[in-house]
C-alpha positions in Angstrom: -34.5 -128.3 -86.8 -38.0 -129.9 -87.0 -37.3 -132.0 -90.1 -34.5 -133.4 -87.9 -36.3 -133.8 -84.7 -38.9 -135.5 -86.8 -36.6 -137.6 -88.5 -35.3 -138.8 -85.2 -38.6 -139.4 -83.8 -39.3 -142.2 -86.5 -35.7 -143.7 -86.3 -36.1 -144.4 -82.8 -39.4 -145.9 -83.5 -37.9 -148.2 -86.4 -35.3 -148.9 -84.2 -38.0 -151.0 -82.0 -37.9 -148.7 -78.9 -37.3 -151.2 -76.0 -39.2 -150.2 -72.5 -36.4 -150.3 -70.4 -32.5 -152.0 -70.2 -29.7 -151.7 -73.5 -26.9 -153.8 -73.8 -24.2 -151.8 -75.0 -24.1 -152.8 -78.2 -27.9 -152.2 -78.8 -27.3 -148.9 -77.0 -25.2 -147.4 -79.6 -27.4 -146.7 -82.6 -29.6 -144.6 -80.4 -26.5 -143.1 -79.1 -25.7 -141.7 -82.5 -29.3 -140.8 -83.6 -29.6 -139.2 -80.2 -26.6 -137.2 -80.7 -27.6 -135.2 -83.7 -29.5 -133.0 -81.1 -26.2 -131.7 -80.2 -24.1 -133.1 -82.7 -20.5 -132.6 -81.3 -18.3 -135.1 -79.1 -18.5 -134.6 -75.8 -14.7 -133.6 -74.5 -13.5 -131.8 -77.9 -16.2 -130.3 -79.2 -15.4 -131.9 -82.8 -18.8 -131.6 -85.4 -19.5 -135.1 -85.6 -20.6 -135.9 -89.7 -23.1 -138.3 -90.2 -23.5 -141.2 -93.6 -26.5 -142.3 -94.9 -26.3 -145.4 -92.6 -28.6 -145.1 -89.4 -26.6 -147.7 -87.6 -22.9 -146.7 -88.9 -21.1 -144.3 -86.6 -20.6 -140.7 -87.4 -17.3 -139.5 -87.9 -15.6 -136.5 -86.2 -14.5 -133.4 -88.4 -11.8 -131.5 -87.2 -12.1 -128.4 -89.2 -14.2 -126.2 -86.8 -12.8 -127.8 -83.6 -8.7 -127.8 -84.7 -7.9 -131.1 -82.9 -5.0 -132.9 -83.3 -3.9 -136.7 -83.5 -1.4 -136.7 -80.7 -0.4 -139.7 -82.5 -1.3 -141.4 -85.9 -4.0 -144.2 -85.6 -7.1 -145.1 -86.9 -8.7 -144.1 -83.4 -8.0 -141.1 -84.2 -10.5 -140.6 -86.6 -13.6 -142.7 -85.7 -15.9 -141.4 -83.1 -17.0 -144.0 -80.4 -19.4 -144.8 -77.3 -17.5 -143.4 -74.7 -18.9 -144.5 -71.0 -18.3 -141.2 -69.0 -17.9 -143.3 -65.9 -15.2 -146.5 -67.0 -16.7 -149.5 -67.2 -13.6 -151.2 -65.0 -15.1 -148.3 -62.5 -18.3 -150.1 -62.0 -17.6 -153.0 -63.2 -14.7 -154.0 -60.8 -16.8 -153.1 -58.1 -19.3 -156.4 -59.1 -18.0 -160.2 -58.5 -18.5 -160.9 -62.0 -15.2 -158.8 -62.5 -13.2 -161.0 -60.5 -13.7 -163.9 -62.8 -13.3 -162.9 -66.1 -13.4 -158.8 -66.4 -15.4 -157.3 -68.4 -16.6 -159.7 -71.0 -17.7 -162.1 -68.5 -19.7 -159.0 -66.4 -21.1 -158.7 -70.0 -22.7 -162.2 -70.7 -23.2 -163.1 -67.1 -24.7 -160.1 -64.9 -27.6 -158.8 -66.0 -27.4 -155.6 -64.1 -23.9 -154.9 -65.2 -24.8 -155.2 -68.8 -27.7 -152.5 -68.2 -24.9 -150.0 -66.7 -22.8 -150.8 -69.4 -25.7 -150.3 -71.6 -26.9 -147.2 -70.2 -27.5 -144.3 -72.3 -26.9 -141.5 -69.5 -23.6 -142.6 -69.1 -22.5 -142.9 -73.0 -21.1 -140.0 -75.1 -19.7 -139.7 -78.4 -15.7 -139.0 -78.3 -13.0 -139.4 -80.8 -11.8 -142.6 -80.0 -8.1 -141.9 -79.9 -9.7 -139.5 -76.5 -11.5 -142.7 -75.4 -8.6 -144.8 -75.6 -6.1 -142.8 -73.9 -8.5 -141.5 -71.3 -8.9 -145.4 -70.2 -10.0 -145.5 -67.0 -8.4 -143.0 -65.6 -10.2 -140.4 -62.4 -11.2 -136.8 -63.5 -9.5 -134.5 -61.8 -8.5 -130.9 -62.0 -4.8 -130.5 -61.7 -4.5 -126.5 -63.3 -2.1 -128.6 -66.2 -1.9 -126.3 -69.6 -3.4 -128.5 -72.4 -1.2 -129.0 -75.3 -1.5 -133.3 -76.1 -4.5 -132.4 -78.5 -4.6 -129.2 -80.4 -7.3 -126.7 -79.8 -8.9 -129.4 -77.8 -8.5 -128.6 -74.0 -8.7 -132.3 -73.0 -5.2 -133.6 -71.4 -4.9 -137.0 -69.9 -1.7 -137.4 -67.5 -0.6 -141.1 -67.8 2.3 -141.1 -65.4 -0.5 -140.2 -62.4 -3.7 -142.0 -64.2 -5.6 -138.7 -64.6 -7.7 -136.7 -66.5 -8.5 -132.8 -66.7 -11.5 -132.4 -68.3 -12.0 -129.8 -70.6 -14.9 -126.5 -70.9 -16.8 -126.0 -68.1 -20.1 -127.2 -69.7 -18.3 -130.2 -69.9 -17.3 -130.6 -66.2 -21.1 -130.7 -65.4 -22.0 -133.1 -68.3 -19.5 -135.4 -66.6 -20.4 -134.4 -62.8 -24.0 -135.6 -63.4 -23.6 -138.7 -65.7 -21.2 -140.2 -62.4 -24.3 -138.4 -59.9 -26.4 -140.8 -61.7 -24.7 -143.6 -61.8 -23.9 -143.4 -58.2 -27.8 -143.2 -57.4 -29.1 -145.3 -60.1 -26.5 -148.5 -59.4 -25.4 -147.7 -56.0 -21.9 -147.2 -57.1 -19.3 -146.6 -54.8 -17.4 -143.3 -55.1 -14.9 -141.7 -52.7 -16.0 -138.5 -50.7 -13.5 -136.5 -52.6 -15.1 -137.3 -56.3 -18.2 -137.4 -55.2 -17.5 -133.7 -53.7 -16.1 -133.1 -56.6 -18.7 -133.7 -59.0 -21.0 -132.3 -56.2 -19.2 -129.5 -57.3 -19.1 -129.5 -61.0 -22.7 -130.3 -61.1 -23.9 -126.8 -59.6 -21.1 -124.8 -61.0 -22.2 -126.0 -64.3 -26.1 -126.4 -65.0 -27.5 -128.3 -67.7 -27.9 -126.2 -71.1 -30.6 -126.7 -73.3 -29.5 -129.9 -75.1 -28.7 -132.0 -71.9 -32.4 -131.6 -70.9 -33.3 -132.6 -74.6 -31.1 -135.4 -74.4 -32.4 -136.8 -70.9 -36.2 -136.8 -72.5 -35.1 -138.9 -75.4 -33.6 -141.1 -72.8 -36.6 -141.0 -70.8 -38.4 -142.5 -73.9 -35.9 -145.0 -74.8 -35.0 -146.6 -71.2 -38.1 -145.4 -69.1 -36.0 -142.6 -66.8 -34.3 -139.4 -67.2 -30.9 -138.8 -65.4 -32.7 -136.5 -62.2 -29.6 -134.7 -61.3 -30.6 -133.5 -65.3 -34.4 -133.1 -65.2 -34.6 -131.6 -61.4 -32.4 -129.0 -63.2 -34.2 -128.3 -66.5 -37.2 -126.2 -67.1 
């Protein structure tokens, strides 16, 4: 464990630490190197298994977790930055959005491109669970999981939901969409923001999430609060 946290320590600094604001492409090699803290996607628990490359993506292993494809494509066995809140949830809440989507928030707002960019928001998930998680709310609708395997994730297309799955998991995602609604100003309705209200003290931060908020801290210049005010 300290030949690793040491070996992180001088990736990030070859990585040219910036003091502040990631675009989202320069966000992802720290998001990897920050991940082998706790190195696991965030909805299905999948071991994630690193190359030799510091900026090539890990990919998952599905041994120890038992997921399953719930469908054949190459998704399905990559592991990608998944934004916890949907880009099209803050994004379509800025003008840029309006004329363009996403790739035009992207090259012409600069504080979309920091929440797009921002590592309290970005996980690592297998990217078939990215894809067909979309955009779509969290929500907890008591629906038995069976689209994935042993993972408890299931995604509800006909209503545009999601049921999240472990408990530890809940407040991961409660406090990643806390922050963003603080940090950004984004606009949530009083039921999700109860919600993840909710989730957040129902489910405290373990060990790692404090970890992972520090190496944030040193990376962009804050920790997520509704992490730190939590952590001893």
């Amino acid at each position: 464990m300290k030949i690793c946290k040491t070996v992180l320590a001088v990736m990030l600094v070859s990585l040219a630490v910036p003091a502040s604001a990631l675009t989202f492409r320069e966000a992802k090699p720290y998001l990897y190197q920050i991940a082998k803290d706790h190195p696991y996607t965030i909805y299905c628990g999948c071991d994630l298994k690193y190359s030799g490359s510091r900026f090539k993506p890990p990919k998952p292993d599905f041994a120890a977790c038992g997921f399953t494809p719930r469908k054949e494509d190459s998704r399905a066995y990559r592991v990608e930055a998944e934004h916890v809140v949907p880009a099209h949830a803050f994004g379509s809440q800025r003008l840029c959005w309006q004329n363009g989507g996403r790739s035009n928030c992207a090259k012409s707002d600069r504080v979309f491109a920091q929440m797009e960019g921002d590592l309290h928001n970005l996980y690592p998930a297998i990217g078939q669970v990215n894809q067909d998680r979309s955009n779509y709310r969290f929500s907890d609708f008591g629906a038995a999981p069976s689209q994935y395997g042993n993972c408890q994730m299931v995604v509800d297309f006909k209503m545009r939901q999601v049921q999240p799955p472990r408990n530890e998991v809940r407040g991961t995602i409660a406090r990643a969409y806390l922050y963003m609604h603080d940090t950004y100003s984004m606009r949530m309705s009083e039921r999700e923001k109860s919600m993840m209200e909710a989730w957040n003290r129902q489910y405290p931060p373990q060990q790692w999430e404090c970890l992972r908020s520090k190496r944030i801290k040193a990376i962009q210049g804050a920790g997520n609060i509704y992490v730190d005010s939590m952590c001893r």
